[in-house]
TILOVO-275737 format. One line per 10 residues: their letters; for each residue x, y, z of C-alpha. Coordinates in steps of 0.1 Angstrom, whole numbers. Layout:
N
a	X Y Z; ...
//
This chain:
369
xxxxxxxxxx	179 -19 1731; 175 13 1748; 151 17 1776; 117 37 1772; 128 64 1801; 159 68 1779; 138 75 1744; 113 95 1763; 133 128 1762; 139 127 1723
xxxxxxxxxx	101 126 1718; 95 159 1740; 127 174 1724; 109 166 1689; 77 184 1698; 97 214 1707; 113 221 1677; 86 247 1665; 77 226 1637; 42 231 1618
xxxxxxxxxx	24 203 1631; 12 187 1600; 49 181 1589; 60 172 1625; 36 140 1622; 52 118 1595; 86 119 1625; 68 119 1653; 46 87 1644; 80 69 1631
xxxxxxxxxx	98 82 1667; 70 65 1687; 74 31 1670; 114 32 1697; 90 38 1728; 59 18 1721; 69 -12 1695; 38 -10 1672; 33 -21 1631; 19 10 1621
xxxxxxxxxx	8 44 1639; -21 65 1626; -27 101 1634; -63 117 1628; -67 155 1635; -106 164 1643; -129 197 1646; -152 212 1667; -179 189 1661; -152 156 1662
xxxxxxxxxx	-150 149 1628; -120 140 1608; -104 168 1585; -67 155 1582; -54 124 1586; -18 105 1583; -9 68 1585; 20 45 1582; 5 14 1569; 25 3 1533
xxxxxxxxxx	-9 4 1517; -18 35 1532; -29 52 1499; -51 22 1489; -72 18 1518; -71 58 1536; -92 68 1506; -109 35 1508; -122 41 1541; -129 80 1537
xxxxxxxxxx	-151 70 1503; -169 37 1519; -166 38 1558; -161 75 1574; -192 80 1593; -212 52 1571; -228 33 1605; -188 33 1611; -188 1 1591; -217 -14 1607
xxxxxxxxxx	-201 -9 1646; -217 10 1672; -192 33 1675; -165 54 1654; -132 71 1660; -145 98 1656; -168 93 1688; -136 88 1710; -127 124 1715; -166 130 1724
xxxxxxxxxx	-167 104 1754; -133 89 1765; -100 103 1782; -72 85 1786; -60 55 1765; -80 28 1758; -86 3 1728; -103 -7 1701; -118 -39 1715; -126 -20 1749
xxxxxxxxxx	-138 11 1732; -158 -2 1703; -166 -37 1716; -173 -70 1711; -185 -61 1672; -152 -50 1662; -137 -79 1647; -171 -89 1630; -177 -55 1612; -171 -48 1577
xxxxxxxxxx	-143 -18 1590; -126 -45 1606; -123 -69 1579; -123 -51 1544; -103 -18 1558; -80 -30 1591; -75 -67 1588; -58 -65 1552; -38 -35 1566; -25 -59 1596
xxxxxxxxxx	-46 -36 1622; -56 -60 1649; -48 -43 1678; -49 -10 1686; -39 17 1716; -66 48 1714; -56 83 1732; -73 113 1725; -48 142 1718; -57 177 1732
xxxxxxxxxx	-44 210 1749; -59 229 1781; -88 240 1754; -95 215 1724; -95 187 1711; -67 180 1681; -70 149 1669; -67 111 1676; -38 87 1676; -40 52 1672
xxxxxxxxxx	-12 29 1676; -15 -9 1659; -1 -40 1664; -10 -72 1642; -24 -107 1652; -7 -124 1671; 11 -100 1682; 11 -92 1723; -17 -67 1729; -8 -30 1745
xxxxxxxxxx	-3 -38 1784; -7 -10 1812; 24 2 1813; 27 7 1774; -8 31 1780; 6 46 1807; 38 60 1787; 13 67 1756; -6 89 1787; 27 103 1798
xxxxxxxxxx	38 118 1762; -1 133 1752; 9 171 1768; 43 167 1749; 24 159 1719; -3 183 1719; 24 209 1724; 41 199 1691; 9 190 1669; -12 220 1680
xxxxxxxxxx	15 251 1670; 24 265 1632; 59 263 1622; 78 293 1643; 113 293 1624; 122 289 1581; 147 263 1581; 160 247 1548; 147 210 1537; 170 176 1539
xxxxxxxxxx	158 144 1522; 138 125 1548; 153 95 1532; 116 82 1521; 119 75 1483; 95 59 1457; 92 49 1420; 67 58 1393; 69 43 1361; 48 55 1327
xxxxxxxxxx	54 51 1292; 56 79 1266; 18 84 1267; 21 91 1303; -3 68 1315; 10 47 1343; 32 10 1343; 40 6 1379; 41 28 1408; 63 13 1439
xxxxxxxxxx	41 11 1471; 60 38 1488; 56 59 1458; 23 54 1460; 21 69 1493; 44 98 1483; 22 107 1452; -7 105 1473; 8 129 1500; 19 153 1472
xxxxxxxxxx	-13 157 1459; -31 157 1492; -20 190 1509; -50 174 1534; -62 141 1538; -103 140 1541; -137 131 1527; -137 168 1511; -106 159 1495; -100 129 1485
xxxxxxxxxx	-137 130 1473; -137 163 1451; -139 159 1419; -126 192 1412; -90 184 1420; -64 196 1394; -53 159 1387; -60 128 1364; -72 99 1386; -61 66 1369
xxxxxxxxxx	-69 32 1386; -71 54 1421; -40 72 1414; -42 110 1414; -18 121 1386; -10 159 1388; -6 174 1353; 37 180 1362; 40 145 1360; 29 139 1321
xxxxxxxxxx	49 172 1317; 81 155 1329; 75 126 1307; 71 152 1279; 104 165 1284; 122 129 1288; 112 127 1256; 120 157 1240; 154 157 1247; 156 121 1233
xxxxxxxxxx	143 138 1202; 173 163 1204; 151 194 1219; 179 220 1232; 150 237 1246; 144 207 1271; 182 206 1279; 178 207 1314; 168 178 1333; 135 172 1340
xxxxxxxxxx	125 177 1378; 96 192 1395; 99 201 1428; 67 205 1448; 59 217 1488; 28 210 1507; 23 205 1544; 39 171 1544; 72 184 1534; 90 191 1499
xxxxxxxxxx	88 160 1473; 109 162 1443; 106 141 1408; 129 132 1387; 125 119 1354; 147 96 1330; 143 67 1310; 142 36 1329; 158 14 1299; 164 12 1267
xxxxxxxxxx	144 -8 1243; 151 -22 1209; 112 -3 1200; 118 33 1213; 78 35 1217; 80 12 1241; 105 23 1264; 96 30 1298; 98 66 1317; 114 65 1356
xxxxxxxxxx	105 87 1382; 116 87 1412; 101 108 1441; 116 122 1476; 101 136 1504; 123 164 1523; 118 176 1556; 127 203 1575; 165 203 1587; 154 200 1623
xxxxxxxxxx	136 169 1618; 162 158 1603; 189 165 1630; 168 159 1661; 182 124 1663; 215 144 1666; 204 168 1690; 188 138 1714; 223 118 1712; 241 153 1726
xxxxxxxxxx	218 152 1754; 215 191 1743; 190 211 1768; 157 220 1757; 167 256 1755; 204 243 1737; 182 226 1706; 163 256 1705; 195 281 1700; 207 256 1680
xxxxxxxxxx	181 251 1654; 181 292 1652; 217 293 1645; 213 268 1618; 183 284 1602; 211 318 1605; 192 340 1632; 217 364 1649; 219 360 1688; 200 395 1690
xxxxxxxxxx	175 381 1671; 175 346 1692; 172 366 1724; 143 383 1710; 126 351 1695; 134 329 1731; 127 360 1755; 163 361 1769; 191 381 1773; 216 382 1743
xxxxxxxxxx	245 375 1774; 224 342 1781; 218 335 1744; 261 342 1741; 264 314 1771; 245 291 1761; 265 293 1725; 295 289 1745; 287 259 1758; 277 244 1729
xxxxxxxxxx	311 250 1714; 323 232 1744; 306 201 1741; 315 198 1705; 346 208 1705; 350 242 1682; 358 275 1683; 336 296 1660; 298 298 1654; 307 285 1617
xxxxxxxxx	317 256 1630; 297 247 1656; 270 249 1628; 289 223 1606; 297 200 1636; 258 207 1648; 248 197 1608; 273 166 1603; 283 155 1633
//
């Protein structure tokens, strides 16, 4: 197992990538779990006045028990505890957790055992994330019971990484780069009616994320929301579209000829459905629709792992990720405030170290390894 000095870099490299931070969250939560072993990581951005207005988390039941706990719990008497998360940014610096923060109420209130117990929350590392003028959000690592609880050192690296993060969370995206699957898929299931059989959990928390551009009370709450809510699943009107279509080629459409996919960005990323029939059945009424969902993220997300295992420069990954996305070097030196020479150099170097002779190919080799 690699040390934590030797997985710091990749972190800092990842919040350099000039990412939007609402994408860069999803990776950078996943990233942390190869520093600072944890179950699940959650990531809550706040306002002005400390509440919550976007949230992510990594829990498999996520999209049961976020809106559960934005409906029942957000600033409710914080579940019958003295004090919520949202309090944290307010009066604490540093790490600390949620038996030392909240108290010696925690595992007795109603938060504790109808939201974070079932979700395997027992403990939990608290930091406060925030630049040189505001606060941006919270992030909460968890571990289950009986696990080991977070020790000093383990706070101390969460400490460590909080300018590196802020950095990457508080910035929009700088550069267009294409999508790549994130390699996060899920499976919806409906029958001709388009009413819902079986959604797969991490479907579940797909469908959720494509229909929540943001995750709050305002949102998950409004009843205005262009979807169908069935059992406490938002259904978009695309998705009974696509079932539509399954079925009209069945019935020999040509119209319908192509296959049925909706593709669909937000600020999580690109998600993509595909429909098809899951089986056949002896009753064609009865037969089931598939559809499967991926999430995509943007190509540097995808290739930072790469980038880390190069040992590339902070200045190398950002010339690399603008060659990729097909900036010229004039318009790197421009973007990076250096010479076009240095930008040439650096280029150079890169062919080098992967062994090619032409920007085309140091692209490819940069791409596929």
């Amino acid at each position: 197992m690699q040390s934590a000095s030797s997985l710091l870099p990749r972190i800092k490299q990842l919040c350099n990538l000039g990412i939007d931070g609402q994408t860069l969250v999803p990776t950078l939560l996943r990233e942390l779990h190869e520093v600072i072993p944890s179950w699940a990581n959650t990531f809550m951005w706040v306002d002005a006045r400390y509440a919550i207005t976007n949230m992510y988390d990594e829990s498999p039941d996520a999209a049961y028990y976020v809106p559960l706990y934005l409906k029942q719990f957000h600033d409710k008497e914080k579940g019958r505890i003295k004090r919520g998360c949202n309090e944290l940014p307010r009066t604490h610096k540093g790490v600390t957790t949620t038996e030392g923060f909240v108290g010696e109420d925690f595992y007795r209130s109603e938060l504790y055992q109808e939201i974070l117990r079932p979700m395997n929350y027992h403990h939990s590392a608290l930091t406060v994330v925030q630049d040189e003028h505001n606060h941006i959000g919270v992030l909460a690592l968890h571990r289950c019971k009986g696990d080991a609880e977070f020790t000093d050192n383990e706070k101390r690296l969460l400490a460590d990484l909080m300018p590196h993060v802020a950095h990457g969370l508080n910035r929009p995206g700088e550069i267009e780069t294409p999508f790549a699957d994130s390699g996060e898929s899920g499976l919806l299931v409906f029958n001709q009616r388009g009413t819902v059989e079986y959604i797969s959990p991490q479907g579940s928390w797909l469908l959720f994320l494509a229909t929540h551009p943001t995750i709050s009370v305002a949102t998950v709450c409004d009843p205005r929301a262009d979807v169908a809510v069935v059992d406490d699943v938002a259904i978009p009107p695309q998705i009974k579209r696509l079932c539509n279509q399954v079925v009209g080629v069945a019935n020999g459409d040509k119209e319908l000829a192509a296959p049925p996919v909706w593709r669909h960005n937000n600020s999580w990323g690109g998600f993509t459905f595909r429909a098809y029939w899951l089986k056949e059945s002896d009753c064609p009424e009865t037969a089931l629709i598939g559809i499967t969902i991926e999430r995509q993220v943007p190509l540097p997300l995808k290739l930072s792992r790469r980038f880390a295992e190069l040992s590339l420069t902070p200045k190398q990954t950002q010339i690399a990720m603008l060659l990729i996305a097909g900036q010229t070097y004039n318009d790197i030196a421009e973007r990076l405030h250096i010479s076009t020479h240095t930008v040439i150099d650096h280029v150079r170097k890169l062919q080098e170290k992967l062994d090619v002779s032409s920007r085309s190919e140091l692209v490819a080799a940069l791409m596929t390894g």
